[in-house]
C-alpha positions as CSV (number, residue, x, y, z in Angstrom):
1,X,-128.5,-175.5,156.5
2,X,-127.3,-174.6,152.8
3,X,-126.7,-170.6,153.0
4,X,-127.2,-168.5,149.5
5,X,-123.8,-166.6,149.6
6,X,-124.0,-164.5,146.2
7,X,-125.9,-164.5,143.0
8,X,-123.5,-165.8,140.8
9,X,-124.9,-165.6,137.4
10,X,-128.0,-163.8,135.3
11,X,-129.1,-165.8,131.6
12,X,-131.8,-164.3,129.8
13,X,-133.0,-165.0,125.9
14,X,-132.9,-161.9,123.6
15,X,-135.3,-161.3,120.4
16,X,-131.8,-160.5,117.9
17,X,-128.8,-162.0,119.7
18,X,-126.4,-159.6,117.1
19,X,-128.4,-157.1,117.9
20,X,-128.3,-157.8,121.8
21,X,-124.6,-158.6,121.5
22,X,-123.5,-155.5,120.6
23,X,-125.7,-153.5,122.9
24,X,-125.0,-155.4,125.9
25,X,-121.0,-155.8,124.7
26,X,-120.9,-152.1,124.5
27,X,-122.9,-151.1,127.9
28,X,-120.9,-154.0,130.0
29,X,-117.3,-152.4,127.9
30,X,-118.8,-148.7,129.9
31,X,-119.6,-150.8,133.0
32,X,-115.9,-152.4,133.1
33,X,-116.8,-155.8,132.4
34,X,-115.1,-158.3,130.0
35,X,-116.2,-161.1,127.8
36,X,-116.1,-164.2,130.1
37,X,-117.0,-166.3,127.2
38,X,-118.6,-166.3,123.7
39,X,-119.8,-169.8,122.4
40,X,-121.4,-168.0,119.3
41,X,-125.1,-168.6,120.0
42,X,-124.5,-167.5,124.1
43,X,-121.9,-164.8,125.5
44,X,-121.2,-164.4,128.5
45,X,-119.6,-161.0,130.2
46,X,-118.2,-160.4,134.1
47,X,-116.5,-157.9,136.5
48,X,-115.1,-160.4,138.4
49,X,-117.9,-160.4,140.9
50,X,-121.2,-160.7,139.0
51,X,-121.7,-162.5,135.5
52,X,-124.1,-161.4,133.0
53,X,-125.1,-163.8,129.7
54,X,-127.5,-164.0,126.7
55,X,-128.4,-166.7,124.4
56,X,-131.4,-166.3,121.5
57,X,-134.8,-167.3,122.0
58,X,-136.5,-170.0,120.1
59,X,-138.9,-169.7,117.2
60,X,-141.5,-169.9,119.9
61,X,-140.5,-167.6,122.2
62,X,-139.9,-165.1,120.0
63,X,-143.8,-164.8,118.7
64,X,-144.1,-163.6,122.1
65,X,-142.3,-160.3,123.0
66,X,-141.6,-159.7,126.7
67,X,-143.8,-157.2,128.1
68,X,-143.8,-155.4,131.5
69,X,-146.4,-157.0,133.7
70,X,-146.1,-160.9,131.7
71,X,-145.2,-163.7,134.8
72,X,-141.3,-163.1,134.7
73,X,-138.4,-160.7,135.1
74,X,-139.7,-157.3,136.4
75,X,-136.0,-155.7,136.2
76,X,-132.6,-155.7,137.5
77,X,-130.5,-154.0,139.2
78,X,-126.7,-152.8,138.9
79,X,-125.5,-151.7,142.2
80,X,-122.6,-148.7,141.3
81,X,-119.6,-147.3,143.2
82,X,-121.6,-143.8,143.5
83,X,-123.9,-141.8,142.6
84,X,-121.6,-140.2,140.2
85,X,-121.1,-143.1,138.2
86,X,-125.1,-143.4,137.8
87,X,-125.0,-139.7,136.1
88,X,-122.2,-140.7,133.9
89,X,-124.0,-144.4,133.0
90,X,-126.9,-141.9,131.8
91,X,-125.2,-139.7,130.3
92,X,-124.0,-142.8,128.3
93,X,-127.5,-144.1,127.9
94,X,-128.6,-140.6,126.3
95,X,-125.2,-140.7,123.7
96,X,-126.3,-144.2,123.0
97,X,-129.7,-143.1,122.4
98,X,-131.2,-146.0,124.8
99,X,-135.0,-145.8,126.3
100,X,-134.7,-144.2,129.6
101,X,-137.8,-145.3,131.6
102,X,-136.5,-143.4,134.7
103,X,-134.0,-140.4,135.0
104,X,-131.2,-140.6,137.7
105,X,-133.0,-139.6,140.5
106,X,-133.5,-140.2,144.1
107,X,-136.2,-142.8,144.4
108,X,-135.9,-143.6,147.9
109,X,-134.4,-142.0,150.9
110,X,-130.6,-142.1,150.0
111,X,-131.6,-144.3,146.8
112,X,-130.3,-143.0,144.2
113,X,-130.5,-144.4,140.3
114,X,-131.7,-144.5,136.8
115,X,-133.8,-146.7,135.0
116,X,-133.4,-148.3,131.3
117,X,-134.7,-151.2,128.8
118,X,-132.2,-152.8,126.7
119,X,-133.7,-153.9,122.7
120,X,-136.3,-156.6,123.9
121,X,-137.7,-154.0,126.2
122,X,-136.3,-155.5,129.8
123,X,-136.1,-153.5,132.3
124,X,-132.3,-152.6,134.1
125,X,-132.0,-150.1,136.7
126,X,-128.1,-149.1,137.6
127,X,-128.3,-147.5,141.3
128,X,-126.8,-146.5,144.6
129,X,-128.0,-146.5,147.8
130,X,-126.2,-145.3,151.4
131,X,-124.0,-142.8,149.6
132,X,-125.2,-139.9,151.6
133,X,-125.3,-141.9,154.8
134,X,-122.2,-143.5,154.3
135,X,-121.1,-143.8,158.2
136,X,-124.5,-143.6,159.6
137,X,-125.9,-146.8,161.0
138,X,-128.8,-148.1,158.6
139,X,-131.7,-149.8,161.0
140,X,-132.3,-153.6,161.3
141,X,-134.4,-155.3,159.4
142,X,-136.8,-155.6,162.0
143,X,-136.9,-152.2,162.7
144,X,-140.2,-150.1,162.0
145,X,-140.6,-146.4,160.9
């Protein structure tokens, strides 16, 4: 049987790519990420562990903006070392004066994290969970209540 073992890359299409470039070169430069590669009309940036890229839309894809609630991406999700690091990503996303859907806040028991929308409008959230239990055993899967 084949077994998923990571996700290894993200592509999504962006309204303005010069536009998209720099914000995303300039959040993923905060995040500690590099440029993994830059073919003019797609870029590409990675940590070493997860890789990120954008590439324009077509003519027709851009008459429709992406809208919260369309078939599609709902949002994703940065995992971060701590909850520390999802303060200072905010504080980063208030300086850079980006939408903040959600503050940093705990959304979940020991779920901790903030919620933003990059120039097309899509939906990132940057979070950490276990912090607080760090140590504790978390229950199975299977495990109710």
């Amino acid at each position: 049987m084949a077994r998923v073992v990571g996700i290894d890359h993200l592509v999504i299409r962006v309204g303005d790519f010069a536009r998209s470039k720099s914000f995303y070169g300039d959040l993923f430069a905060f995040l500690g990420f590099e440029v993994l590669g830059d073919y003019g009309d797609t870029i590409g940036w990675t940590n070493g562990k997860t890789r990120f890229w954008i590439s324009e839309a077509d003519a027709a894809g851009k008459k429709h903006p992406y809208r919260l609630g369309d078939i599609g991406f709902h949002h994703y999700a940065f995992e971060l070392r701590s909850r520390k690091d999802v303060d200072d990503l905010q504080a980063y996303l208030e300086r850079e004066g980006i939408p903040i859907v959600d503050p940093a806040a705990e959304y979940y028991d020991d779920y901790y994290a903030v919620y933003f929308l990059d120039p097309d409008g899509l939906k990132f959230e940057a979070m950490k969970y276990g912090e607080r239990g760090a140590g504790k055993a978390k229950p199975s899967a299977g495990t109710t209540g």
